[in-house]
C-alpha positions in Angstrom: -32.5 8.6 39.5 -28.8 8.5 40.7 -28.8 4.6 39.6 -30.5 5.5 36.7 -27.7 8.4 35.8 -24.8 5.9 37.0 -25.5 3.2 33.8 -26.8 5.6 31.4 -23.0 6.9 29.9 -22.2 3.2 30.0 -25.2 2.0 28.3 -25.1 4.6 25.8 -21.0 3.9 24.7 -22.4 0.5 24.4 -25.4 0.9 22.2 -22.8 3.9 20.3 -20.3 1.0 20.4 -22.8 -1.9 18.6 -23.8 0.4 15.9 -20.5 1.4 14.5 -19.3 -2.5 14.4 -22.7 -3.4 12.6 -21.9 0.0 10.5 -18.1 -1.5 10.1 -19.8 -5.4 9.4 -22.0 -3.6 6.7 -19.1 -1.9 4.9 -16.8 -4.6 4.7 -19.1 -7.5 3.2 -20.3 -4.6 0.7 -16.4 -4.3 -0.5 -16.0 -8.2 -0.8 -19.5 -8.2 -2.5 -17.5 -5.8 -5.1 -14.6 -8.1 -6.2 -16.8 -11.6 -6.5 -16.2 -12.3 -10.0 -13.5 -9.7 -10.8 -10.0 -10.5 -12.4 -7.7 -9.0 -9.5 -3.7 -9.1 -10.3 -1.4 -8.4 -7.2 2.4 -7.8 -8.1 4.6 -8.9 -5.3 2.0 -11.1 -4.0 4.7 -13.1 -1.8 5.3 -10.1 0.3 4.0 -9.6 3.9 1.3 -7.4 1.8 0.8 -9.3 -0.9 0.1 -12.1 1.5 -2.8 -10.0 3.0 -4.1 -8.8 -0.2 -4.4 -12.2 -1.9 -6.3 -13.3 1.2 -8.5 -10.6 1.5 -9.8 -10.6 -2.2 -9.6 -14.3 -2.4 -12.1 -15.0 0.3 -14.2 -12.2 -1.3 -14.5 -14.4 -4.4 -12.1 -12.4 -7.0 -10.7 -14.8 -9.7 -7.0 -14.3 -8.9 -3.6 -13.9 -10.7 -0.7 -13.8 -8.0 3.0 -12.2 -9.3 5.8 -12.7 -7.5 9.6 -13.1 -7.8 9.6 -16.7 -6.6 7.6 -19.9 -7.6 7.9 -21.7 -4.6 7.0 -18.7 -2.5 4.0 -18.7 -5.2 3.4 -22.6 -4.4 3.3 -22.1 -0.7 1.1 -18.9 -1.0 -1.3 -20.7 -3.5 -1.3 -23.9 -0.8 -2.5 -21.8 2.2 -5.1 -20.1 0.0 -6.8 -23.4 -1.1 -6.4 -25.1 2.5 -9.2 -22.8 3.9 -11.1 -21.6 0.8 -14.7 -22.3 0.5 -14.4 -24.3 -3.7 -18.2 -23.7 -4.1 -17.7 -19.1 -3.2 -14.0 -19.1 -4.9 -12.2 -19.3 -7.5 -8.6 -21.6 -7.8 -5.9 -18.5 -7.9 -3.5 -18.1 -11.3 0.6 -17.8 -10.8 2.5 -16.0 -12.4 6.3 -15.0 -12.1 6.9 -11.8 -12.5 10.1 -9.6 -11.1 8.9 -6.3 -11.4 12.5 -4.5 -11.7 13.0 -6.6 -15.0 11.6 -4.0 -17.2 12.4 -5.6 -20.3 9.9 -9.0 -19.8 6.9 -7.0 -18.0 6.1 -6.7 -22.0 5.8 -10.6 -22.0 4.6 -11.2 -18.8 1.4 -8.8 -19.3 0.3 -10.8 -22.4 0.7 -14.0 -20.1 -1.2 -12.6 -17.4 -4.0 -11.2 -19.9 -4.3 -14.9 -21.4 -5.2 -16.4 -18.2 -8.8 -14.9 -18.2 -9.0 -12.4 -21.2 -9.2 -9.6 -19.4 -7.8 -7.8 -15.9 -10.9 -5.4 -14.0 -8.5 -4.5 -11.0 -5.1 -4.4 -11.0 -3.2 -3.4 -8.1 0.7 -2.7 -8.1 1.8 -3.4 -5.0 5.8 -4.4 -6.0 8.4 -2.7 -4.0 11.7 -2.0 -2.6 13.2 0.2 0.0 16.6 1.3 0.6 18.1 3.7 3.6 21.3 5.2 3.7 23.2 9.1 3.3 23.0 10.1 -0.3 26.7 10.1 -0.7 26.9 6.0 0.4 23.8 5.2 -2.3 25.4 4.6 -5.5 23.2 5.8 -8.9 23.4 2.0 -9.5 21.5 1.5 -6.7 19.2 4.7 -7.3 18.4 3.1 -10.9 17.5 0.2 -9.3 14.9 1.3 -7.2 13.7 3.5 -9.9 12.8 0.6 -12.3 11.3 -1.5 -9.2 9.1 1.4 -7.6 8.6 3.7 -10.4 9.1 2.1 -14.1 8.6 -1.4 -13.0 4.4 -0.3 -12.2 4.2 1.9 -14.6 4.9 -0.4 -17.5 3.2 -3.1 -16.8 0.1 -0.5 -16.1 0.9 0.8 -19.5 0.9 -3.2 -21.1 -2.3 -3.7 -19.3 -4.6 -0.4 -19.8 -5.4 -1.0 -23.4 -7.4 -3.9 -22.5 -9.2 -1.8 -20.0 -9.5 1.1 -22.2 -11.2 -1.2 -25.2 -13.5 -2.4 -22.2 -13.7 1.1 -21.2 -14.0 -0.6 -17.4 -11.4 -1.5 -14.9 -9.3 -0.2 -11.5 -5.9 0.7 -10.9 -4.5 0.7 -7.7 -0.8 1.6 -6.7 0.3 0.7 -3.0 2.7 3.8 -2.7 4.0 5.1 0.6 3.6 8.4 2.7 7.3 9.1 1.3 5.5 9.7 -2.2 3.3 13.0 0.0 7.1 14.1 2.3 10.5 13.2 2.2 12.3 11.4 5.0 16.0 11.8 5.6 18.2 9.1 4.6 15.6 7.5 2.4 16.3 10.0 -0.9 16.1 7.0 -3.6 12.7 5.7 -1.8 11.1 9.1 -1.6 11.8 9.9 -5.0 10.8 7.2 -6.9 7.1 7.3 -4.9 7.1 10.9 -5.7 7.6 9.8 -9.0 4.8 7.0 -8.8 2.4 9.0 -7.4 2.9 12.3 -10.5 2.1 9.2 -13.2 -0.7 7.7 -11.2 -2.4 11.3 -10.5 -1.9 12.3 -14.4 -3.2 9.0 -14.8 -6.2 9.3 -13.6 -7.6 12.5 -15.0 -6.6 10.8 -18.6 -9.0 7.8 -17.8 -12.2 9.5 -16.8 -13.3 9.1 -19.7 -12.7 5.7 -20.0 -14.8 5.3 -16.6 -11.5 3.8 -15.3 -10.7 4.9 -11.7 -7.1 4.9 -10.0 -6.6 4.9 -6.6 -3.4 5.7 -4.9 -3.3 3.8 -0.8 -0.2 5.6 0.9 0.5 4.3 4.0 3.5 4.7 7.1 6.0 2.1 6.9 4.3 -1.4 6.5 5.6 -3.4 9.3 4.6 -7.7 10.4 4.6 -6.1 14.2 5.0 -3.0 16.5 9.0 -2.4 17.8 10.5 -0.3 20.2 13.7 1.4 19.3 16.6 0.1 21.4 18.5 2.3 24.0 20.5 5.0 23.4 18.8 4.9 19.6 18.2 8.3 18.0 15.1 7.2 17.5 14.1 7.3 20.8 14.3 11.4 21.5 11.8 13.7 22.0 12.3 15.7 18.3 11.5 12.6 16.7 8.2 11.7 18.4 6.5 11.9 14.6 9.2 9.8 13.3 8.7 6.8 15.6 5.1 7.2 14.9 5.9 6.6 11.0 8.6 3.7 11.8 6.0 2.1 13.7 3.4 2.0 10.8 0.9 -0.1 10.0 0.1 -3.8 9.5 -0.2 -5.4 6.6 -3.6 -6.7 7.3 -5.1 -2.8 7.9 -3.4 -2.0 4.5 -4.9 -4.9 2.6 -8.6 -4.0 4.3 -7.8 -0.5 3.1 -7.5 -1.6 -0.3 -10.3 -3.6 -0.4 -12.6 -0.7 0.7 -10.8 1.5 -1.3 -11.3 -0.8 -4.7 -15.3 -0.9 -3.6 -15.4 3.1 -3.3 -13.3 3.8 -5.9 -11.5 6.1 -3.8 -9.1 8.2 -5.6 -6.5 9.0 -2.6 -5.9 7.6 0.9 -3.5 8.5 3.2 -3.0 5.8 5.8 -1.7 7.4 9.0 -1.6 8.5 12.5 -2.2 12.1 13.6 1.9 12.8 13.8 2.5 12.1 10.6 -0.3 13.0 8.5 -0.3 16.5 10.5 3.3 16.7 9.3 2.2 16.3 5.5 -0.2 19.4 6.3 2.7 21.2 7.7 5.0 20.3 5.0 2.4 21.8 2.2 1.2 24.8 4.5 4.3 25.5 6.4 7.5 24.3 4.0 9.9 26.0 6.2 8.6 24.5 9.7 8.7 21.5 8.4 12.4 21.9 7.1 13.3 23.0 10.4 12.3 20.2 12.5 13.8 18.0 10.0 17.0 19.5 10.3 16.9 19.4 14.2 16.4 15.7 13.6 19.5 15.3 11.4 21.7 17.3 14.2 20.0 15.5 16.8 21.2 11.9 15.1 25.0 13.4 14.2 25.2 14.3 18.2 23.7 11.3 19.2 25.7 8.7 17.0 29.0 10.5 18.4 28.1 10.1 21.7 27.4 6.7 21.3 
């Protein structure tokens, strides 16, 4: 009996253990099961995420068009597609250059991405760019700038595209926003507003196109990092108050992210917030409890003054 009581817990975590990675197996060939066929177009496709993306709905068998800021970036990324794709379960990808920021050609570059199959079923706006830095030392140059790449930038060429979908009255919108569109981080104002912005339009948006039976989706993860760093000694980021901080800096890989999108494109899942416990508790207390939340966010701004002058 003792024996028998020694390798039951283990037994059982391993039979609990097989179930939920056949249960995980299940889910994700049903989400590459959901883009085989579909016209998927990734903005920024040359990024660490776009990267991901592209492989992810490549190997599920999506017909492809890649944007990005770069052709040879585009070459290279279109080469290391090819070099392991199956020919006979996908299809060759499209390129297209497309700098996101450039407002005034996202007009012209829709129609030439709309040509290359007739139609787009999924597209997903993952174009981006970050800036950190006091408000007083950002200039409103700089502030316009990230305006057009993170706010107008996706919400024009969304607005070029949609009629197509609207007239099929079938297709998926996805933006790639950030956890700075749900709470605002210091030294990050111009970042945090323009994915507040992104995320009012895309929300709006998607009550407008019920009736259309076109779904958006909003993915907001933490920062999006290639690998995990530890902050350097004597770096403010390394006290106690900012334990939720780290936790955000840290974020997430660009692989989880691109899964993450591919489930969420097979759901249809209208909101995800891609986080650890620290930080998605803090966009609880920020709702709930403004003035907590204001609080420790001010300690954190003392703590960094005291810091950088004893440094």
């Amino acid at each position: 009996m003792g024996i028998l009581a020694v390798f039951a817990l283990p037994l059982l975590l391993l039979g609990i253990s097989g179930i939920f990675y056949i249960y995980q197996t299940v889910i994700w060939l049903v989400s590459k099961s959901a883009v085989q066929n579909k016209v998927v177009v990734i903005t920024d496709a040359i990024s660490g995420l776009g990267k991901e993306c592209s492989r992810v709905f490549h190997s599920g068998g999506a017909r492809l068009v890649l944007c990005g800021r770069t052709w040879e970036k585009l070459e290279a990324l279109y080469d290391a597609l090819i070099s392991v794709a199956d020919p006979s379960t996908t299809y060759t990808p499209k390129l297209i250059l497309l700098d996101i920021s450039d407002i005034d050609y996202i007009q012209d570059v829709a129609k030439e991405i709309l040509n290359c199959y007739g139609c787009v079923d999924i597209l997903i706006n993952n174009a981006s760019m970050k800036v950190k830095g006091a408000v007083q030392s950002i200039s409103l140059e700089l502030d316009k700038k990230i305006m057009d790449a993170n706010y107008f930038g996706p919400i024009t060429l969304t607005k070029a595209i949609l009629p197509n979908m609207i007239s099929r009255r079938t297709g998926q919108i996805v933006l790639i926003n950030s956890i700075q569109g749900k709470i605002g981080v210091p030294f990050r104002a111009a970042y945090a507003a323009s994915k507040h912005a992104a995320v009012g339009f895309f929300d709006c948006l998607r009550a407008e196109m019920e009736e259309f039976d076109i779904s958006v989706s909003t993915v907001n993860p933490t920062f999006i990092c290639s690998y995990h760093h530890q902050p350097a000694p004597g770096n403010w980021e390394a006290s106690i108050w900012k334990f939720f901080f780290r936790k955000m800096t840290y974020g997430v890989h660009p692989a989880e992210v691109a899964e993450e999108v591919l489930r969420t494109v097979s759901s249809k899942k209208q909101e995800v917030l891609m986080a650890n416990p620290i930080p998605r508790a803090a966009v609880y207390i920020r709702t709930f409890f403004p003035e907590m939340f204001f609080a420790i966010v001010a300690s954190g701004i003392r703590e960094k003054l005291k810091t950088e002058q004893e440094n």
